[in-house]
N, C-alpha and C positions, 0 to 999 in steps of 0.2 A: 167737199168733205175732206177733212186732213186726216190723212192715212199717218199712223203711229204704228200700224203692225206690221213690218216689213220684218220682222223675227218669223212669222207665220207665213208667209210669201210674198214677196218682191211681184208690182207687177211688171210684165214682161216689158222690156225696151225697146222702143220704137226700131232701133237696128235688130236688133232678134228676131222680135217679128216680122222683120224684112226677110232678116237671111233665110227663117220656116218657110217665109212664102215661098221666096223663088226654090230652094230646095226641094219642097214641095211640088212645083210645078216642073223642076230640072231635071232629079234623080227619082226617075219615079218606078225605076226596076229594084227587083231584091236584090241585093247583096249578096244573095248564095247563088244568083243563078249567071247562068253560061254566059247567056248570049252578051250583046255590046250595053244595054241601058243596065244590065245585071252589074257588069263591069264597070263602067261608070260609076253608078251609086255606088259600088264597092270601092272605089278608087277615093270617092268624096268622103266615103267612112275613113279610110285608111286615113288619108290627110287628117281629119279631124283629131284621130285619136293623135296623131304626131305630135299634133300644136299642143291637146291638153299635157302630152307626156311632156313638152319641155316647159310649162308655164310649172308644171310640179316638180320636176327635177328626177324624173325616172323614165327607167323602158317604154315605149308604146306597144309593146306584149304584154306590159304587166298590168293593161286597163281592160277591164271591161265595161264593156256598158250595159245599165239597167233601169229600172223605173223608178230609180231612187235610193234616197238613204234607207230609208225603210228597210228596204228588198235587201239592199245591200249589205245591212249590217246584220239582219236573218241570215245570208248566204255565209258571211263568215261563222257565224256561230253553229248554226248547219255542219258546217265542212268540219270542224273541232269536236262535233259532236261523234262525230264517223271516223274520226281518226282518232283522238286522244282514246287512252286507256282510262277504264270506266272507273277506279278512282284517282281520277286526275283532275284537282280544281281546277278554275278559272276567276280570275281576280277582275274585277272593275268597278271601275268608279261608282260611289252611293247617287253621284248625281248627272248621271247620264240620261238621256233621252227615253222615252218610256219603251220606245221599237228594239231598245237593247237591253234594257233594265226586264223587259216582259219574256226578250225572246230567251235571256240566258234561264230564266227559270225554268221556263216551257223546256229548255234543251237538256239543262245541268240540273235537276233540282237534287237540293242539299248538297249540292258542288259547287255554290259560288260563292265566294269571300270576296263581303264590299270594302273597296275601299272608304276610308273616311274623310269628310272635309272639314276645314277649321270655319270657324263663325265668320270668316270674309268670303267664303265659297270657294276658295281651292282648294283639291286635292292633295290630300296628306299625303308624300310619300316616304316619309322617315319610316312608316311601319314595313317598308317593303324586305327590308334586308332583315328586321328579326322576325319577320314570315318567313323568310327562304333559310331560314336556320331549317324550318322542317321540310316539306317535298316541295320544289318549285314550282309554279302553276303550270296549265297547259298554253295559256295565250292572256296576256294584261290587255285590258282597253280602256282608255284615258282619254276623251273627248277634246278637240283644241280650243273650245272656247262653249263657254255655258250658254243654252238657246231663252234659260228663265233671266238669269241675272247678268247675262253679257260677260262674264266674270270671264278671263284668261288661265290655262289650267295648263299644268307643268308639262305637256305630253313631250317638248324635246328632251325633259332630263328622264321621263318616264323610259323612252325611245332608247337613249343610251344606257339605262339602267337593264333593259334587258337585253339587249345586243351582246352588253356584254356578258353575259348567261346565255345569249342563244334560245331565248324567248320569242316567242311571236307577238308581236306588237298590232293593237286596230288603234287606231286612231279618226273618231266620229270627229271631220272638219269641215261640218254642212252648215255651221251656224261661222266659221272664220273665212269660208273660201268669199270672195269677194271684199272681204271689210279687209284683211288681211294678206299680205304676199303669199300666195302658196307657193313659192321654193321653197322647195326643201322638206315640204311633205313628203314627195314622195321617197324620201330614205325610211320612211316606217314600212312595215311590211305590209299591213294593210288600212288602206283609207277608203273612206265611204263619203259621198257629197252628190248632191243633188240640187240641178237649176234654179229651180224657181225660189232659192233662198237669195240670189243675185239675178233674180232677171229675167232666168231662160224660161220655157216652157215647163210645167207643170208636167209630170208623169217619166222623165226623162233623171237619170243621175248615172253613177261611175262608181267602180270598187278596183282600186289600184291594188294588186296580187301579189305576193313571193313572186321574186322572178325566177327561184327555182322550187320546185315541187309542183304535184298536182293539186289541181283544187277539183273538192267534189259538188258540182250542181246541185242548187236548190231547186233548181227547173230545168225540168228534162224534154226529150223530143227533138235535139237537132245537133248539129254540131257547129253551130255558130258560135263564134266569140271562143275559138280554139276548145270546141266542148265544156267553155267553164259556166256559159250560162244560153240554155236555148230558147226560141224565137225569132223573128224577124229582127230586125234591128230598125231602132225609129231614124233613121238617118236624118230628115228633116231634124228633129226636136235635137240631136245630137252636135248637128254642126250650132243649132241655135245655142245649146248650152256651152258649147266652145269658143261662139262667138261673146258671148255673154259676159264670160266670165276675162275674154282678152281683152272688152273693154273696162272692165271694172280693174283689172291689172294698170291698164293703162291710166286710168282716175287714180290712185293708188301711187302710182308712180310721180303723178303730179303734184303730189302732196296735198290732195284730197280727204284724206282721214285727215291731217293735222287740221286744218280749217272747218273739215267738219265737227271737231270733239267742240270747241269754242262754244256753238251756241248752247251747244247741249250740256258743258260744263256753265256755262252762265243761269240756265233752266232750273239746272241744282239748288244751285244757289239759292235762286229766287224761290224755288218752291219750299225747301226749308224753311226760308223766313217767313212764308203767307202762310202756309201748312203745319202750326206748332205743332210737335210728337208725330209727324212723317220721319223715316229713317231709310235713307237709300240703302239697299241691297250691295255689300261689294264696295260700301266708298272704303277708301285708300289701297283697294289693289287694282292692278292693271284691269281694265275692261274696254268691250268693243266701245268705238268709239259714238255709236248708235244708240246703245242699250239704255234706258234708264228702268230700272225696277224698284219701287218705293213701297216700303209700309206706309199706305195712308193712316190717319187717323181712325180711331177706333169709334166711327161716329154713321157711319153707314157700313152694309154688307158691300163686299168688293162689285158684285154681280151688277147690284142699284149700280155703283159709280158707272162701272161701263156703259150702264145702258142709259146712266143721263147726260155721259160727258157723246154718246153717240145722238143723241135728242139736239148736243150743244154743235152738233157735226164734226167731232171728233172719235175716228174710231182708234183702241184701243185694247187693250188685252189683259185677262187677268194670270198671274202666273203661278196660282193653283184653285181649288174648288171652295166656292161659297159652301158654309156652312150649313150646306141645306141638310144633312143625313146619308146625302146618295153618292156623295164621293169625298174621296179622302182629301186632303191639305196636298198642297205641294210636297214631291219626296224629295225635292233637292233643298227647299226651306228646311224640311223636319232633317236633315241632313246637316244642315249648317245650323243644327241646335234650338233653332227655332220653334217656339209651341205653336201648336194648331189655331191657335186663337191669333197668333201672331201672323202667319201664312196664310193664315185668309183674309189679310186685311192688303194684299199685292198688288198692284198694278204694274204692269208691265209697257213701255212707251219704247217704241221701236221707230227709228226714223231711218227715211233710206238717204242714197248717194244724193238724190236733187233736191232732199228739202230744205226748201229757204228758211233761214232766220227767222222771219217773218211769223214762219209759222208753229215756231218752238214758242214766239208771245202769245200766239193767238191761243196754242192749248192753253198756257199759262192762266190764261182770260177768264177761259171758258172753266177749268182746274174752279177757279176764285166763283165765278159763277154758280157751280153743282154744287161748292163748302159752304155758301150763304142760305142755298135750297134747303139744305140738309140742317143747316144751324137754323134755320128759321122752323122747321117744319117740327124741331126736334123740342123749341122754346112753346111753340104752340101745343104741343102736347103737356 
């Protein structure tokens, strides 16, 4: 089967699943307790968060760890909820991830002002400075790279844009950390990333915090993780998600993204030319080097493609809902101006660090395959 959805999760690396194992069988006391194995695994926790703090370029106080982006980007919104003054918006991006987009309503409602993106799928930020003519927000959040369209999003000029205001900054880098350097994240105030988008274990992520002020729990019961989030701590899945993510630094380092955009800019190519009236999502601005997101042709529902290019043993993703009645269109398409008719015509093809060339033809293949099924079936009718 050729795996394309590695936007959705990475499977784990054969080193990571090492490092789970043996941690697993090594540090198998709690963390909060006394005795020597308590200590130990407490000792393995520490190290760990060390190494993620210097791969992001911040404190190792100012990490927590959690069960994810999810969890994590509730927990900020949460804590702004409980501190900002109750009419004090919150600004962020129209094409964030639905776990932010869902929780700021639930937290803020009628207190959020989205930002806007342009038809290549960045986010606008020229509107920021004639919004802050009126009251400034409580916290901006600008994602570092789009999880539908792969698309690259301004969060370091966002980042400086409010620093200097003395804004609190999130920044969602679950869909950059591994495809991308995370130096230098950690100068935002806060960031949210989780494993299994590179690699580690599933259930396992991190929320880099202010290094100064309190933050208030979304989960309560303990004082672990300096009372900012309580529970046990996964140690196993922790050191796996740090090992994880220093190998993919290390891939990265080796000039691994540059070699990998190649086949997948050649893909482009080719699919445009077999696929008359496909329109990649995002061409001519920066994007993960991974990502390909395409309007197919207007010739089957998106939903059929997937499930016949998975028939051709290619799995793959759609990056918003078939037009069945039950669910809406992508919000980050309807975002980038796009109509509903056009948003559900998405696919989304996500490749990881180790896939061969090889296998960027063979979708290509199987791509030409399902468009003959589809044009033959479509001539017999």
């Amino acid at each position: 089967m050729l795996y394309f959805d590695h936007n959705a999760t990475s499977p784990m690396t054969a080193s990571a699943r090492q490092v789970w194992l043996d941690a697993a069988e090594r540090w198998v006391g709690n963390p909060s307790s006394q005795h020597r194995l308590g200590s130990r695994a407490s000792s393995a926790l520490e190290d760990a968060r060390h190494r993620l703090a210097r791969l992001l370029g911040c404190d190792a106080l100012d990490l927590v760890f959690t069960s994810g982006a999810t969890e994590s980007n509730n927990q900020v919104l949460h804590h702004f909820a409980r501190v900002l003054p109750p009419d004090r918006e919150v600004w962020i991006s129209s094409i964030e991830h639905p776990c932010l987009v869902q929780a700021a309503r639930w937290y803020f409602p009628g207190r959020v002002r989205w930002l806007p993106a342009n038809p290549q799928g960045q986010v606008d930020l020229d509107v920021l400075d004639d919004w802050a003519l009126g009251a400034l927000p409580g916290v901006v959040c600008v994602m570092a790279a789009n999880n539908e369209t792969g698309v690259i999003q301004p969060w370091a000029e966002a980042r400086a844009w409010c620093a200097s205001r003395e804004i609190p900054f999130l920044c969602d880098a679950t869909q950059w950390l591994g495809k991308l350097p995370a130096q230098g994240l950690g100068g935002c105030d806060w960031v949210s990333g989780c494993a299994h988008k590179f690699g580690g274990p599933r259930g396992v992520g991190f929320l880099k915090c202010p290094t100064r002020g309190r933050v208030s729990p979304l989960i309560r019961g303990g004082s672990q993780e300096e009372g900012r989030r309580a529970g046990t701590e996964n140690v196993p899945g922790i050191l796996s998600l740090v090992s994880a993510l220093e190998s993919r630094e290390a891939w990265l380092a080796a000039g691994g993204a540059e070699h990998a955009s190649v086949p997948k800019a050649r893909f482009e190519a080719q699919l445009l030319e077999e696929l008359p009236g496909t329109e990649v999502v995002g061409q001519g601005v920066p994007r993960l080097w991974n990502t390909v997101s395409a309007l197919f042709p207007q010739k089957d529902c998106q939903q059929r493609w997937v499930v016949k290019l998975d028939r051709q043993g290619c799995a793959v993703s759609t990056g918003s809902a078939c037009a069945s009645g039950s669910e809406e269109p992508s919000h980050v398409l309807k975002a980038m101006g796009f109509a509903d008719s056009q948003a559900n015509r998405m696919i989304r093809l996500s490749s990881g660090w180790d896939t061969p060339e090889a296998d960027w033809d063979r979708l290509l293949d199987a791509i030409k395959v399902v468009r003959d099924s589809i044009e033959k079936g479509n001539t017999a009718r």
